[in-house]
C-alpha positions, -999 to +999 in steps of 0.1 A: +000+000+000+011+035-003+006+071+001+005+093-030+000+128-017+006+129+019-001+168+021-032+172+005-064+184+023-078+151+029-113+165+047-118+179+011-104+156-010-130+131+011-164+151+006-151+158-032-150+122-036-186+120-033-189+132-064-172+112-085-184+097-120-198+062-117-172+045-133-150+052-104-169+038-078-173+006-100-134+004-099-130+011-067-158-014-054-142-042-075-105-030-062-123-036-023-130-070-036-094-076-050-075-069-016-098-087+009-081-121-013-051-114+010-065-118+041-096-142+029-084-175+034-065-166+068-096-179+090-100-211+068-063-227+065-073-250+098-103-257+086-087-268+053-061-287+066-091-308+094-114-314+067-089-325+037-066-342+060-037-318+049-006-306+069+004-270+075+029-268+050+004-283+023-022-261+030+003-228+033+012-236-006-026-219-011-001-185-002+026-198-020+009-209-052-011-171-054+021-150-046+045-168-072+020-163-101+015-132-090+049-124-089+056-140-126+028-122-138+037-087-122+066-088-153+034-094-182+008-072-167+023-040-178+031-057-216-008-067-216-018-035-206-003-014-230-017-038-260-051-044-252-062-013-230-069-005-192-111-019-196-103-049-215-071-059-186-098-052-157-122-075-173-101-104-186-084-100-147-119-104-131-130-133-152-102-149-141-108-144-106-139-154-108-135-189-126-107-200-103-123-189-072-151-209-080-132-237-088-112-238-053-147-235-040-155-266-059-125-288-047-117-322-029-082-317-021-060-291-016-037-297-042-066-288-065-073-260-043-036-248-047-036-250-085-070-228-088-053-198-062-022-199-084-051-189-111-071-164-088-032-146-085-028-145-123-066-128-122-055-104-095-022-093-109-042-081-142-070-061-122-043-048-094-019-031-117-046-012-142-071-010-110-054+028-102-044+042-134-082+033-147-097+051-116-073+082-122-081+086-155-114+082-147-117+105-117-130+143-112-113+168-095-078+155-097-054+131-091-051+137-053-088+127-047-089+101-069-059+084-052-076+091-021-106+071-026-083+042-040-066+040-006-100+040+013-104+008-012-070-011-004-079-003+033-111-014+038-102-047+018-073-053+039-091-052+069-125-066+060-109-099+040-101-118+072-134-105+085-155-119+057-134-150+056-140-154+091-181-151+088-189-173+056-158-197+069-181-205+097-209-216+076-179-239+052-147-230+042-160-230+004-178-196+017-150-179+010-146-188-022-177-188-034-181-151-018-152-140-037-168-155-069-198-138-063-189-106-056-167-106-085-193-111-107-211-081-095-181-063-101-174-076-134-210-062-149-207-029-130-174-023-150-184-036-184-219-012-180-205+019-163-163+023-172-162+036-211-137+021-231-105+042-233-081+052-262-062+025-280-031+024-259+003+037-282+034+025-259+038-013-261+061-018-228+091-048-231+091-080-212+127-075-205+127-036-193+123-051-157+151-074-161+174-049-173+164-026-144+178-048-117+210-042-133+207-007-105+223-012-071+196+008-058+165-008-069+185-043-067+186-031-028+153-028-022+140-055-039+162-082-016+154-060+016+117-066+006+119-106-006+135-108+032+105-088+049+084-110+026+096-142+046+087-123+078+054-112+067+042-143+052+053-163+084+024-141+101+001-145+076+001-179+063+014-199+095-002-179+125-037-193+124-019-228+132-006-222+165-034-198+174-056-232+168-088-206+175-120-207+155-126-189+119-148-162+136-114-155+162-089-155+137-112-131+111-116-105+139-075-106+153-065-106+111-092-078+102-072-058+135-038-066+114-054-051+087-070-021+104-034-010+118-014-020+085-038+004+065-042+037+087-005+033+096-003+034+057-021+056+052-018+087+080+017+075+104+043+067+073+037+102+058+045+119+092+074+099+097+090+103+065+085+143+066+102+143+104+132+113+104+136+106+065+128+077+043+152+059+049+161+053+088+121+047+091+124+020+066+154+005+089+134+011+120+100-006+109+118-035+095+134-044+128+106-034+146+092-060+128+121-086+132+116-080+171+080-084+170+081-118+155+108-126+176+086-123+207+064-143+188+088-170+189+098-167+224+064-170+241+050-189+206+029-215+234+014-183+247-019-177+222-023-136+240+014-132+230+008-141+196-027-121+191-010-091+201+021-098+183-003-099+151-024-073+153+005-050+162+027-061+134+004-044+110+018-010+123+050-018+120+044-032+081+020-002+069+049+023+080+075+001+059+050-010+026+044+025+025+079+042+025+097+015+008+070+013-021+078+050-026+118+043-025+115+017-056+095+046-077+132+069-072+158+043-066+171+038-103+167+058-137+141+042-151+103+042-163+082+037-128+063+013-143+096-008-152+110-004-114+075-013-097+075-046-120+106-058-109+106-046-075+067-068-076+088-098-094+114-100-069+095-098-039+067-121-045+084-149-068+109-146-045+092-148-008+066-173-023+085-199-005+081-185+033+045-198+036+056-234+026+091-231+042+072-219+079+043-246+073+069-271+068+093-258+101+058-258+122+049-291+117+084-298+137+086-269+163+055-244+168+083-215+173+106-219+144+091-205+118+089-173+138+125-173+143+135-181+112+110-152+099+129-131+123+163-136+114+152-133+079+136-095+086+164-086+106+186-097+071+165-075+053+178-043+078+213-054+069+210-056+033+191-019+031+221-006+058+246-024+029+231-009+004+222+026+017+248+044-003+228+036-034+197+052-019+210+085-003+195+103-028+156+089-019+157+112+012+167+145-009+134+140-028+100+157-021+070+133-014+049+158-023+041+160-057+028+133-077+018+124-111-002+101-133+025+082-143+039+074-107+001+066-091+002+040-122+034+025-114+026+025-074-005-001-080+020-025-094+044-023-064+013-030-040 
């Protein structure tokens, strides 16, 4: 998640966005719809694992499955994009969703279930990255309110995915899917009705740009320090509900709190921070923040209050960090946004794909491991940024303020 314009009027920018067109609000619904899939399945992976007679480690491949494709696709979305248009991208994205979310819904096994989420993150990857740029373009009154009422999107889906996963996970754990499907769907129509088709797109964007761009010490930085993280943050998400053994409605409410800290940190702390101490020592000082937190986690992992807390608090600590660091990759090498955001994405989620798998696979042995070896991993993320720092001195002479099109566009592929 980020923050676009962290000194705009945002009591005005919020009644302004009252008035916008439609097609906006159709975007921005189906964006809601497109985050809570983070958090969805959070409630359900016990259930999962109890009723198909799975292990941790086999059901935490439904994370790992989603965020590789994803990843992989991060490096086509931008080439699909450019050839077919923005409305065409969104649609072909949500059709996707939809299909495979209904077919994990639809499953026996969970190796079935795995294959149809590595489907649903193809879907998302398409809708995430045009999801912004078509709601800009769309917009009235500029690009400050329109990025505005994006955010409110990507919060309120962050925080109420684990929420609804937790409520229809109670009826089966097929509810979530089949809600995802559903709601989709309505998405899908309201888009094809209400968003116009836009101009015939006249930049075709390279397959290779992002390759090429890792070639800069700077963005190369980041990228690791965030594929670290990754391993950090997708030990919380993926293994957590395991040890907390609690039932779907519990784990929706303490993963919908995660979500509620990650977003308004996100959104209203990271912007302070960054104007007062600088981009980079906050980006340092959340990460190991982080690398503490979970390391608590591991300590007292037999405690379940340790690990609520632990949870719900790491979401401050990660809103501060996705925020500032998202904003570093945009300035950290001379190249199109677009082209850093891609391979910053590709990096960090082909790359950290492995940490659900890897901590489902150490919990089945010891219930604090993976939260150590999350740990160690964040706290290597801190070293390779403090290594690398010398290639991103220049991140913390540049002015957060002003923002254009062409950065909001690239900043949806990065998140």
């Amino acid at each position: 998640m980020s923050t676009l314009a962290p000194q705009r009027a945002v009591g005005a920018d919020t009644s302004a966005s009252n008035r916008q067109p439609k097609a906006v609000w159709a975007v921005a619904f189906a964006s809601v719809i497109a985050f809570m899939g983070i958090g969805l399945v959070d409630p359900i992976l016990k259930p999962i694992g109890e009723q198909l007679h799975a292990s941790p480690s086999q059901v935490s491949l439904l994370f790992t499955s989603y965020m590789l494709v994803t990843g992989v696709a991060m490096l086509i979305t931008g080439v699909v994009s450019s050839r077919f248009g923005a409305k065409k991208t969104l649609v072909a994205g949500l059709a996707i969703i939809i299909v495979f979310a209904a077919l994990a819904g639809l499953s026996d096994t969970v190796t079935q279930i795995v294959g149809f989420r590595a489907g649903w993150g193809l879907g998302n990857a398409l809708f995430i990255a045009t999801a912004l740029a078509t709601i800009v373009g769309a917009a009235s009154g500029g690009v400050a309110r329109a990025i505005i009422l994006y955010e409110a999107a990507l919060g309120i889906g962050i925080a109420t995915g684990p929420l609804l996963g937790g409520v229809l996970g109670g009826i089966s754990w097929r509810g979530p899917f089949f809600g995802v499907s559903v709601l989709m769907a309505v998405a899908l129509v309201s888009i094809v009705v209400l968003l116009p088709e836009g101009p015939k797109p006249t930049h075709h964007t390279s397959i290779a740009a992002p390759f090429l761009a890792l070639r800069h010490r700077g963005l190369l930085t980041v990228s690791l320090t965030a594929l670290l993280y990754n391993f950090g943050f997708f030990t919380l998400l993926a293994y957590t509900p395991f040890p907390l053994d609690m039932g779907t409605y519990a784990i929706g409410f303490i993963f919908c709190g995660w979500g509620i800290l990650l977003a308004l940190s996100s959104v209203f702390l990271a912007p302070r921070l960054q104007r007062r101490f600088g981009s980079l020592p906050m980006m340092g000082l959340s990460i190991a923040l982080f690398a503490a937190d979970l390391a608590v986690m591991a300590a007292f992992a037999e405690h379940k209050p340790v690990l609520i807390i632990g949870t719900v608090l790491a979401g401050l600590f990660l809103g501060v960090n996705n925020t500032l660091i998202t904003e570093a990759v945009m300035i950290s090498a001379p190249v199109e946004r677009s082209t850093a955001s891609a391979a910053y994405s590709f990096v960090r989620f082909a790359g950290g794909a492995a940490a659900p798998y890897l901590a489902g696979k150490l919990g089945e042995h010891s219930v604090a491991l993976p939260f150590w070896v999350g740990a160690v991993c964040t706290a290597g993320a801190v070293l390779v940024l403090l290594a690398g720092r010398s290639a991103l001195a220049h991140i913390d002479d540049h002015d957060p303020a002003p923002h254009s099109v062409a950065e909001a566009e690239a900043i949806t592929v990065g998140d």
